[in-house]
KOLDREN-463021 format. One record per atom (N, C-alpha, C, O, CB): residue number from 1; residue in three letters; atom name; x, y, z. Coordinates in Angstrom, 3 decimals. Glycine has a CB too. Example, Ala and Ser with C-alpha at 12.3 -4.5 7.8 and 13.67 -1.06 7.14 Angstrom:
REM residues 2
<r k="1" r="ala" a="N" c1="13.190" c2="-5.690" c3="7.800"/>
<r k="1" r="ala" a="CA" c1="12.300" c2="-4.500" c3="7.800"/>
<r k="1" r="ala" a="C" c1="13.200" c2="-3.300" c3="7.800"/>
<r k="1" r="ala" a="O" c1="14.236" c2="-3.319" c3="8.465"/>
<r k="1" r="ala" a="CB" c1="11.308" c2="-4.473" c3="9.046"/>
<r k="2" r="ser" a="N" c1="12.850" c2="-2.250" c3="7.080"/>
<r k="2" r="ser" a="CA" c1="13.670" c2="-1.060" c3="7.140"/>
<r k="2" r="ser" a="C" c1="12.900" c2="0.030" c3="7.870"/>
<r k="2" r="ser" a="O" c1="13.409" c2="1.138" c3="8.039"/>
<r k="2" r="ser" a="CB" c1="14.084" c2="-0.598" c3="5.725"/>
//
This chain:
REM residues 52
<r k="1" r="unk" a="N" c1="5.635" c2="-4.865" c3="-19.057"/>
<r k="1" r="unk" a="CA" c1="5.669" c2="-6.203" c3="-19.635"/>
<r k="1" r="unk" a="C" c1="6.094" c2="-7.194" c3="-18.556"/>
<r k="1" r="unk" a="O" c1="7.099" c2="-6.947" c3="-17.890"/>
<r k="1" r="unk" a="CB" c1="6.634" c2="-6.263" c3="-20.858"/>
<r k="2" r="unk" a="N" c1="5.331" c2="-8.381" c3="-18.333"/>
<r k="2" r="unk" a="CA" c1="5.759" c2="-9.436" c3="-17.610"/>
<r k="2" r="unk" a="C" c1="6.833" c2="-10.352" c3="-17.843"/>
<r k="2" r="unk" a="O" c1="6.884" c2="-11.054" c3="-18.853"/>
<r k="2" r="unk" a="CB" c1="4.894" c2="-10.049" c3="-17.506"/>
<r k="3" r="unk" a="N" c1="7.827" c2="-10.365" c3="-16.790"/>
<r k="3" r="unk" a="CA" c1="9.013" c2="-11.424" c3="-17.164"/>
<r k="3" r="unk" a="C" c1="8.360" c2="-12.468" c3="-17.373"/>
<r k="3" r="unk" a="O" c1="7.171" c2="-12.548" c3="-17.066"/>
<r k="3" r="unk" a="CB" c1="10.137" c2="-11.748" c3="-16.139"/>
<r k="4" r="unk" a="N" c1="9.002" c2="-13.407" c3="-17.911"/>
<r k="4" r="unk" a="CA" c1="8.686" c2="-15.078" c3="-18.430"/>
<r k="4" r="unk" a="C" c1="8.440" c2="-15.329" c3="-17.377"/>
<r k="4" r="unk" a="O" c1="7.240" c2="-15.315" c3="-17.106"/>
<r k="4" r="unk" a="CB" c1="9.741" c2="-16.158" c3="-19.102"/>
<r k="5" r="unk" a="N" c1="9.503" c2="-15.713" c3="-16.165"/>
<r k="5" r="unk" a="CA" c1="9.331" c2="-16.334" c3="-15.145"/>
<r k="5" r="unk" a="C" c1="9.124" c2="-15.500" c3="-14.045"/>
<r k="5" r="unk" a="O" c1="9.580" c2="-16.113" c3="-13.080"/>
<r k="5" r="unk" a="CB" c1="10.239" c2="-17.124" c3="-15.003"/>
<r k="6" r="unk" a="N" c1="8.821" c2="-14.772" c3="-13.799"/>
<r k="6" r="unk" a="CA" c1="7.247" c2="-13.893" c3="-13.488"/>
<r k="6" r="unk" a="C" c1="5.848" c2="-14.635" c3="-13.155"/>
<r k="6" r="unk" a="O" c1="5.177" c2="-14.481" c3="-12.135"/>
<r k="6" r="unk" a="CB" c1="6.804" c2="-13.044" c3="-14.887"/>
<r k="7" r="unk" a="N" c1="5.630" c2="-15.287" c3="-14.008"/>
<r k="7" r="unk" a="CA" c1="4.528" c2="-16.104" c3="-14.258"/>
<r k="7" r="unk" a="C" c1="4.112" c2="-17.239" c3="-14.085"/>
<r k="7" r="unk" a="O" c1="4.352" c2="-17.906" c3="-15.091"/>
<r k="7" r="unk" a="CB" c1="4.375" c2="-16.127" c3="-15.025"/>
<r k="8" r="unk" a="N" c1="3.466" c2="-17.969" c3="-13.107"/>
<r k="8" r="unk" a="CA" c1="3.814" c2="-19.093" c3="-13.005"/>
<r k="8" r="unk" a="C" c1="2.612" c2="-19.585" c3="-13.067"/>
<r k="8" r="unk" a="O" c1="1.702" c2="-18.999" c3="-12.482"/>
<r k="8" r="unk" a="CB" c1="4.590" c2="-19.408" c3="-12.027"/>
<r k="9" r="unk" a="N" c1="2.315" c2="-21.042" c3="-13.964"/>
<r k="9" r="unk" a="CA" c1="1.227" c2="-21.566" c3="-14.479"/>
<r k="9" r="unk" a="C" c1="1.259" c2="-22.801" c3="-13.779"/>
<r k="9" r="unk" a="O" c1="2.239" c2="-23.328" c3="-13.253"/>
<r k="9" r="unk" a="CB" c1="1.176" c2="-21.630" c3="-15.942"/>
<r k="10" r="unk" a="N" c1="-0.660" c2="-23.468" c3="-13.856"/>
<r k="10" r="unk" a="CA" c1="-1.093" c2="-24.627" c3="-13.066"/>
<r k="10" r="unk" a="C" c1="-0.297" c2="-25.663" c3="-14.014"/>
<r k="10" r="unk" a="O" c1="0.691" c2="-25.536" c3="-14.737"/>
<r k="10" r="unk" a="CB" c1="-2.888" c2="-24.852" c3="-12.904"/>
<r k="11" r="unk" a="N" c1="-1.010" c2="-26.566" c3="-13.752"/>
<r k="11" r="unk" a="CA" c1="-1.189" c2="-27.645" c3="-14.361"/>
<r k="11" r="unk" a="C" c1="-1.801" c2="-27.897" c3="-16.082"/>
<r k="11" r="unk" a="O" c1="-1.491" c2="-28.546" c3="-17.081"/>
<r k="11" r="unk" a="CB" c1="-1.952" c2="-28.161" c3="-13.418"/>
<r k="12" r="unk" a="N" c1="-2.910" c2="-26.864" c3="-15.611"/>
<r k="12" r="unk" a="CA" c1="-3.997" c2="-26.172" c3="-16.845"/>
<r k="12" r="unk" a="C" c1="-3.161" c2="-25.234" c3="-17.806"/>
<r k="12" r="unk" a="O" c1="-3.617" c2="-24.869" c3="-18.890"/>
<r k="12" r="unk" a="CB" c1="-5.354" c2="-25.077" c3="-16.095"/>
<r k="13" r="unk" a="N" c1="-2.184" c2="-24.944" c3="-17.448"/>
<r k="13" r="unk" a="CA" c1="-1.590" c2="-23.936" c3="-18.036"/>
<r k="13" r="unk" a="C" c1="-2.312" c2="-22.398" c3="-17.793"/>
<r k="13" r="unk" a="O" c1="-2.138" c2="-21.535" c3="-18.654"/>
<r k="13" r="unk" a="CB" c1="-1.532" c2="-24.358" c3="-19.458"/>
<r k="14" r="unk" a="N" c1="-2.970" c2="-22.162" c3="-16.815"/>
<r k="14" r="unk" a="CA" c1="-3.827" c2="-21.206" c3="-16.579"/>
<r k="14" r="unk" a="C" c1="-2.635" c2="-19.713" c3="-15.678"/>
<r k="14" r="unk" a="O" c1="-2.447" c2="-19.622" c3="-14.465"/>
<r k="14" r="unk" a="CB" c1="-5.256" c2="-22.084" c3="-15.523"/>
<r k="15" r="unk" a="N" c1="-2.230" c2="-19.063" c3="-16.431"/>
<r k="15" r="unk" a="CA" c1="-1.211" c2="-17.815" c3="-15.451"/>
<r k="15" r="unk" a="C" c1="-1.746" c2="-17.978" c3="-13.909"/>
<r k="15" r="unk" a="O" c1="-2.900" c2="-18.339" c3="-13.681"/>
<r k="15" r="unk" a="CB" c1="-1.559" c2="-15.798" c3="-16.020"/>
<r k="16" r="unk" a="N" c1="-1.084" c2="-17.769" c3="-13.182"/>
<r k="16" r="unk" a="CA" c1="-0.840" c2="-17.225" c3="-12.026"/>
<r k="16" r="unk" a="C" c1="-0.207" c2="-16.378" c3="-11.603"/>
<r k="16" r="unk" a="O" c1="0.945" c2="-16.727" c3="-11.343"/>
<r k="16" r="unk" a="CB" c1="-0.608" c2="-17.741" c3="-11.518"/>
<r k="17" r="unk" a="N" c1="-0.542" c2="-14.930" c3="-11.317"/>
<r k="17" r="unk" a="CA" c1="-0.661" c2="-13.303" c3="-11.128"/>
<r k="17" r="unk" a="C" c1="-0.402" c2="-13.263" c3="-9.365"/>
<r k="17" r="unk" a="O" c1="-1.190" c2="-13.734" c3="-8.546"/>
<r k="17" r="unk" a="CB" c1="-2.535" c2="-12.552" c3="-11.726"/>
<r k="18" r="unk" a="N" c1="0.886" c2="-12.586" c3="-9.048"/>
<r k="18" r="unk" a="CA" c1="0.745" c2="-12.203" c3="-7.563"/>
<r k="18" r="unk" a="C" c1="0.145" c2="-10.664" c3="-7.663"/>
<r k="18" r="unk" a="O" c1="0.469" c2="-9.830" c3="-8.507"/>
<r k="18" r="unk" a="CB" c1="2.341" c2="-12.289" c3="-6.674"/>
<r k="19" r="unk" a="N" c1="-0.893" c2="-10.482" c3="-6.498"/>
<r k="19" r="unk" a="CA" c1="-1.185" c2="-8.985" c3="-6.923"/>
<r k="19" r="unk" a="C" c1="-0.011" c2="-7.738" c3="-6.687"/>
<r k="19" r="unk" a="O" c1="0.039" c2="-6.630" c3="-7.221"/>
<r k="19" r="unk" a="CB" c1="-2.499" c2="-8.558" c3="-6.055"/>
<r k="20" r="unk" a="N" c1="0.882" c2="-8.346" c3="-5.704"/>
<r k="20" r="unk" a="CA" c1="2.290" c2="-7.391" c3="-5.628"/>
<r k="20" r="unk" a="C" c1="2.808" c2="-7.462" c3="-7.005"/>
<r k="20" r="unk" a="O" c1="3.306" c2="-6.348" c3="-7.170"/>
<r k="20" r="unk" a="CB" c1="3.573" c2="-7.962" c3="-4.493"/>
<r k="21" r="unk" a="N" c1="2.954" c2="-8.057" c3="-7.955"/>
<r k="21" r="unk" a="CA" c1="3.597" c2="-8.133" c3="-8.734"/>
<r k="21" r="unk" a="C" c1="2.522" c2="-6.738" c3="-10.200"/>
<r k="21" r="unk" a="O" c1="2.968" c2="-5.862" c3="-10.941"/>
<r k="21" r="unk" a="CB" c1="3.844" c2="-9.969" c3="-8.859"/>
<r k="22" r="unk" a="N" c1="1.253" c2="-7.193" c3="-9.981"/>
<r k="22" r="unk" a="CA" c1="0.365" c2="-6.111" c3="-10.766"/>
<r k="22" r="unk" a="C" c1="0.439" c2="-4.687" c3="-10.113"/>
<r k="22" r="unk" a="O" c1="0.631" c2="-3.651" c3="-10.749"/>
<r k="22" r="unk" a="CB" c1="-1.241" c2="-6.571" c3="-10.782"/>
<r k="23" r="unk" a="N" c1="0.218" c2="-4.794" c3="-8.452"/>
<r k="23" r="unk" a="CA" c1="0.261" c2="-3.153" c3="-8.427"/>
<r k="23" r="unk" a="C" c1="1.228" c2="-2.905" c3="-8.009"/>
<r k="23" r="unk" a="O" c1="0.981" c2="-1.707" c3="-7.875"/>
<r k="23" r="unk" a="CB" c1="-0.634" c2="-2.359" c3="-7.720"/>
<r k="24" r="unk" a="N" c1="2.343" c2="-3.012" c3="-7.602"/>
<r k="24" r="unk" a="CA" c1="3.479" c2="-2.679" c3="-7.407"/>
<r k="24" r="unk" a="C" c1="3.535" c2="-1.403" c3="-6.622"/>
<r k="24" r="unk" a="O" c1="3.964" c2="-1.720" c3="-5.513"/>
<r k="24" r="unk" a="CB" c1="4.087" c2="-2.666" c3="-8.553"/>
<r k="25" r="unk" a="N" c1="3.354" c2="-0.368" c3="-6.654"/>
<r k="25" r="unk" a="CA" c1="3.591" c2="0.513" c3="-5.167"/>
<r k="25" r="unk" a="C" c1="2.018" c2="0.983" c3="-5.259"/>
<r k="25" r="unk" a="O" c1="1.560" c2="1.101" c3="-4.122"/>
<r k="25" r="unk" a="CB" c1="5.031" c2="2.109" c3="-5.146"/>
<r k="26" r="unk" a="N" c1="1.047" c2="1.289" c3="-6.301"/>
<r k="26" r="unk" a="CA" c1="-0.068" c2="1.448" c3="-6.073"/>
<r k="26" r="unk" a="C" c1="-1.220" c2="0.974" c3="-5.705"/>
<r k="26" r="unk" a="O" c1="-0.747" c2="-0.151" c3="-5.542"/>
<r k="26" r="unk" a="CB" c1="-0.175" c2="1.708" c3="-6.558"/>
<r k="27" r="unk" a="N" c1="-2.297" c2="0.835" c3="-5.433"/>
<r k="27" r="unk" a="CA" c1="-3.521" c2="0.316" c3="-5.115"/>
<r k="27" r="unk" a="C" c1="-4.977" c2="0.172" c3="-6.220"/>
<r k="27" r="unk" a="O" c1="-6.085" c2="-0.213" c3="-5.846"/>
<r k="27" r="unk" a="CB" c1="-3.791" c2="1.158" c3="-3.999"/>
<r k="28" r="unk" a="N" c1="-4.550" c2="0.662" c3="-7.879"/>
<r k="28" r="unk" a="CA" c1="-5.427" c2="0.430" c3="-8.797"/>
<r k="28" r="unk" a="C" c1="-4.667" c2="0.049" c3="-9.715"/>
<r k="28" r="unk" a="O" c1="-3.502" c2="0.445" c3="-9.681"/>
<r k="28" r="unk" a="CB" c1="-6.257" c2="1.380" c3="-9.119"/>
<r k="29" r="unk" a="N" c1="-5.158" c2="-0.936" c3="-10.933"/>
<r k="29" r="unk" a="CA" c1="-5.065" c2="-1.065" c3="-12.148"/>
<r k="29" r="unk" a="C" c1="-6.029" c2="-0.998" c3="-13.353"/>
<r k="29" r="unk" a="O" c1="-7.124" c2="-1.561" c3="-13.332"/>
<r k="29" r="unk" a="CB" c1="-4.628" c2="-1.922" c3="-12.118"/>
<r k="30" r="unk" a="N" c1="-5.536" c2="-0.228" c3="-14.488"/>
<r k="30" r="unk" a="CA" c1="-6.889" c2="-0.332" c3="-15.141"/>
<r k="30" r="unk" a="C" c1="-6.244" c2="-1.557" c3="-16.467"/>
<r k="30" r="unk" a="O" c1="-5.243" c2="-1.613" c3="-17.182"/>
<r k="30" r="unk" a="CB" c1="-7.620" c2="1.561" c3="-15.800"/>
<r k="31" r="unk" a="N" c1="-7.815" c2="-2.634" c3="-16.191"/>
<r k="31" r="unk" a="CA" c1="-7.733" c2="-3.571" c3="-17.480"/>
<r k="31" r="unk" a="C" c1="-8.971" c2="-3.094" c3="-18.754"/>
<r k="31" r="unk" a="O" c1="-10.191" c2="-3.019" c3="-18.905"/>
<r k="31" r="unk" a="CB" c1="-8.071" c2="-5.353" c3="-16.869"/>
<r k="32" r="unk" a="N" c1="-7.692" c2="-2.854" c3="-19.481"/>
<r k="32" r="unk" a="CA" c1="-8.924" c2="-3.091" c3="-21.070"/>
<r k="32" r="unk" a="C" c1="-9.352" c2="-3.851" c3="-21.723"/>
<r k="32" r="unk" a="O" c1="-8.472" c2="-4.311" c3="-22.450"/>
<r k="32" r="unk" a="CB" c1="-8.778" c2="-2.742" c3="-22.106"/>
<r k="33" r="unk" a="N" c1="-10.519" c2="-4.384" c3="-21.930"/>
<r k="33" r="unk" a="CA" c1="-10.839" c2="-5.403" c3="-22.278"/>
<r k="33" r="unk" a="C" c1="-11.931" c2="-5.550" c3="-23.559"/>
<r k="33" r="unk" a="O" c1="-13.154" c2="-5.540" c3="-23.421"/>
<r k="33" r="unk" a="CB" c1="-11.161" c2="-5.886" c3="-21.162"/>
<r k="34" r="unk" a="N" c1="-11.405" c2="-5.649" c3="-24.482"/>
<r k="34" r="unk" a="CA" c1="-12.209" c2="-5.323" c3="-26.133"/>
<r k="34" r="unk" a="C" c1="-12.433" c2="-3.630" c3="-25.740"/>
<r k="34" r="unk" a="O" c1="-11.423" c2="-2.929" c3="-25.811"/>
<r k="34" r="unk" a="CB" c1="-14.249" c2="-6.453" c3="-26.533"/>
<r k="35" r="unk" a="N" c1="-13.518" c2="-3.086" c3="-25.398"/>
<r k="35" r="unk" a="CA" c1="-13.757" c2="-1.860" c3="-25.635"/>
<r k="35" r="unk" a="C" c1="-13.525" c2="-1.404" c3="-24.527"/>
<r k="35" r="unk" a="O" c1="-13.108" c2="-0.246" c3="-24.515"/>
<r k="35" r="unk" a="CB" c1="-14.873" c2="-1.531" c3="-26.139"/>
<r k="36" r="unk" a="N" c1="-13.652" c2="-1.927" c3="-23.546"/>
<r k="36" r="unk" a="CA" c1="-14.602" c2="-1.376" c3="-22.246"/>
<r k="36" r="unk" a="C" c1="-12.853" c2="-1.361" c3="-20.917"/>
<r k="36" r="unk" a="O" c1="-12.010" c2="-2.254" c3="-20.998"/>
<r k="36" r="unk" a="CB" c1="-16.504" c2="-3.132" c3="-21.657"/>
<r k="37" r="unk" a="N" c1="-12.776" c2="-0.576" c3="-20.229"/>
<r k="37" r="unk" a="CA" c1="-11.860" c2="-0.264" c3="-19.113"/>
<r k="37" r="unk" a="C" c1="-12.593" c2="-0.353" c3="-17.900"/>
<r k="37" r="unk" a="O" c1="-13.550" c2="0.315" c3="-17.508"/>
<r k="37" r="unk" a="CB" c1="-11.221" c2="1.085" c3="-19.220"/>
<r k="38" r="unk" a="N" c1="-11.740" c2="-1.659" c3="-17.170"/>
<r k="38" r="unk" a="CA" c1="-12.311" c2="-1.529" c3="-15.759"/>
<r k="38" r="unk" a="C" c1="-11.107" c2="-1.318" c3="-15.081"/>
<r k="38" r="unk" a="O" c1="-10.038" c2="-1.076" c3="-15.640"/>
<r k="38" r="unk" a="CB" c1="-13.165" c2="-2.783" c3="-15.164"/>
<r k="39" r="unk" a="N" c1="-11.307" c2="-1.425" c3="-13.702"/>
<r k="39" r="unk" a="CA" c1="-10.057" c2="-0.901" c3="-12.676"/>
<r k="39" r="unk" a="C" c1="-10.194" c2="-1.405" c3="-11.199"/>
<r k="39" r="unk" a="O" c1="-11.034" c2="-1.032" c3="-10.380"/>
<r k="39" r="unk" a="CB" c1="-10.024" c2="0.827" c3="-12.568"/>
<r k="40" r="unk" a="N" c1="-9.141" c2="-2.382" c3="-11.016"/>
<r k="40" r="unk" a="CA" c1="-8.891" c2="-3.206" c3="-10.308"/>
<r k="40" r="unk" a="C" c1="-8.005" c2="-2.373" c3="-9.318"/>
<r k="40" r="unk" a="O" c1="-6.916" c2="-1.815" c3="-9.454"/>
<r k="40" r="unk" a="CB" c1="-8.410" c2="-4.347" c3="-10.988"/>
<r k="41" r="unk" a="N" c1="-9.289" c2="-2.554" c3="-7.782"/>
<r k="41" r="unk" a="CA" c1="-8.581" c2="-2.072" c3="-6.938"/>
<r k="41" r="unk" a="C" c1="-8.641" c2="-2.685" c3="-5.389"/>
<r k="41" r="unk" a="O" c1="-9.624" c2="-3.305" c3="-4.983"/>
<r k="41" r="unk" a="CB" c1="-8.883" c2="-0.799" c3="-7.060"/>
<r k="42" r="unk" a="N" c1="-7.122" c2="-2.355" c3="-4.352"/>
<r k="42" r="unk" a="CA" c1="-6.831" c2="-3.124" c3="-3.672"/>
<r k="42" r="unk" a="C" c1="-7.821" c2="-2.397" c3="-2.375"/>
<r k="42" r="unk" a="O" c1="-7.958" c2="-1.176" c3="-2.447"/>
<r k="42" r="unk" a="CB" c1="-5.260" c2="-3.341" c3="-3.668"/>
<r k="43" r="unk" a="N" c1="-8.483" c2="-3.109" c3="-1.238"/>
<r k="43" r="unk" a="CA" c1="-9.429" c2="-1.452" c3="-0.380"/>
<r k="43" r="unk" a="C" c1="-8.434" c2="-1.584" c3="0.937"/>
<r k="43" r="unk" a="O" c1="-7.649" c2="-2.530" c3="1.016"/>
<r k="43" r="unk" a="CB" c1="-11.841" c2="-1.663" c3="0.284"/>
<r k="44" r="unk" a="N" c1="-8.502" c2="-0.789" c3="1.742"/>
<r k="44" r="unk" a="CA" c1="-7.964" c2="-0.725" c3="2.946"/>
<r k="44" r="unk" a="C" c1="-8.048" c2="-2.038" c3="3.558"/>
<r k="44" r="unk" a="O" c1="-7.197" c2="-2.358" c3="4.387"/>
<r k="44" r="unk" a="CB" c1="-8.556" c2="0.273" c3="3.708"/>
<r k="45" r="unk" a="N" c1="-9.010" c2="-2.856" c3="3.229"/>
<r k="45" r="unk" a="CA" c1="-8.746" c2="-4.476" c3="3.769"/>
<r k="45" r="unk" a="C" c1="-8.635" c2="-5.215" c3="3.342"/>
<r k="45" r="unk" a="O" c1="-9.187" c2="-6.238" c3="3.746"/>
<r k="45" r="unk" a="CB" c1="-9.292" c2="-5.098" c3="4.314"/>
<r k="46" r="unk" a="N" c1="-7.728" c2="-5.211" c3="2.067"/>
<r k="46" r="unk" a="CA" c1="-6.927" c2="-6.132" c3="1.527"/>
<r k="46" r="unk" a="C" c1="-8.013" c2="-7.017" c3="0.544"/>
<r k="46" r="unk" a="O" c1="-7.878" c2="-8.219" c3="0.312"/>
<r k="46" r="unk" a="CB" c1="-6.133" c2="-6.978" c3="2.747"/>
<r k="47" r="unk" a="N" c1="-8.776" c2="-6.427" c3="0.181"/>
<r k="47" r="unk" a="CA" c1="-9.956" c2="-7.143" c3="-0.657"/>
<r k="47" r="unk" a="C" c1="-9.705" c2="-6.231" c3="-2.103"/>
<r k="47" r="unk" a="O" c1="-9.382" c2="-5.056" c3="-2.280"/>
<r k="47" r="unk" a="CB" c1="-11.809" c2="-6.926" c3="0.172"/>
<r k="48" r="unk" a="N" c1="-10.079" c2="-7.586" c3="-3.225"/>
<r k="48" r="unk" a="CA" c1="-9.803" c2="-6.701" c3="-4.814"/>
<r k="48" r="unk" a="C" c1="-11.507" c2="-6.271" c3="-5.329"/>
<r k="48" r="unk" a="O" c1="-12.454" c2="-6.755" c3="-4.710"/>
<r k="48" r="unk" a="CB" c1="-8.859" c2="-8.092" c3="-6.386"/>
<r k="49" r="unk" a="N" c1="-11.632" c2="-5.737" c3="-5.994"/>
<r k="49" r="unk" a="CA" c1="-12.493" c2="-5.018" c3="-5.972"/>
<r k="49" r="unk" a="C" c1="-12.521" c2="-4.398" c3="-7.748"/>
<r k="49" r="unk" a="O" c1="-11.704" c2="-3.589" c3="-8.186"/>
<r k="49" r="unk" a="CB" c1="-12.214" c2="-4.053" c3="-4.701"/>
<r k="50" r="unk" a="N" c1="-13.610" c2="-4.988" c3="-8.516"/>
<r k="50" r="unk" a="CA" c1="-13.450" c2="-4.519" c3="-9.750"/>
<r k="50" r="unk" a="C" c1="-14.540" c2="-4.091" c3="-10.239"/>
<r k="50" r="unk" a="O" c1="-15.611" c2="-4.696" c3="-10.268"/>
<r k="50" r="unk" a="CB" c1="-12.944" c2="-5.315" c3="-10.524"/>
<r k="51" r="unk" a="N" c1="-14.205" c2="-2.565" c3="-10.819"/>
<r k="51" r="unk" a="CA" c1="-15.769" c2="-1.738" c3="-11.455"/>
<r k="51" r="unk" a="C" c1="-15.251" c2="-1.421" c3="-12.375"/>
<r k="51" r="unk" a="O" c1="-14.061" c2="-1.548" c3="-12.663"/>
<r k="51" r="unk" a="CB" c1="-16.611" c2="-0.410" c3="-10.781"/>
<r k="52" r="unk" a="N" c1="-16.336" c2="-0.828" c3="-13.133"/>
<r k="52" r="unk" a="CA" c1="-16.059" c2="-0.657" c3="-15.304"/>
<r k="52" r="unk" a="C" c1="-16.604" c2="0.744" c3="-14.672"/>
<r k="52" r="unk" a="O" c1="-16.803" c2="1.715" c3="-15.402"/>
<r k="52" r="unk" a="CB" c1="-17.443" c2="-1.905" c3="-17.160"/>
//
């Protein structure tokens, strides 16, 4: 679960996510989204990278 202030929003009110803060010692996350699981991952050059 994300702390409150954890989170820090625009103007838009739109979240703002550090990716240290999502993967924390690992290099994937999986998001579920209605049905479907994808998995967000960090590559050896620092690029995110997302497949279902």
């Amino acid at each position: 679960m994300l702390k409150k202030e954890s989170v820090k929003t625009t103007e838009e009110t739109t979240p703002i996510l550090e990716t240290n803060m999502l993967f924390k010692k690992g290099t994937a996350i999986h998001i579920i989204h209605g049905k479907d699981t994808y998995v967000l991952r960090v590559t050896k050059t620092n690029k995110l990278i997302l497949t279902k």
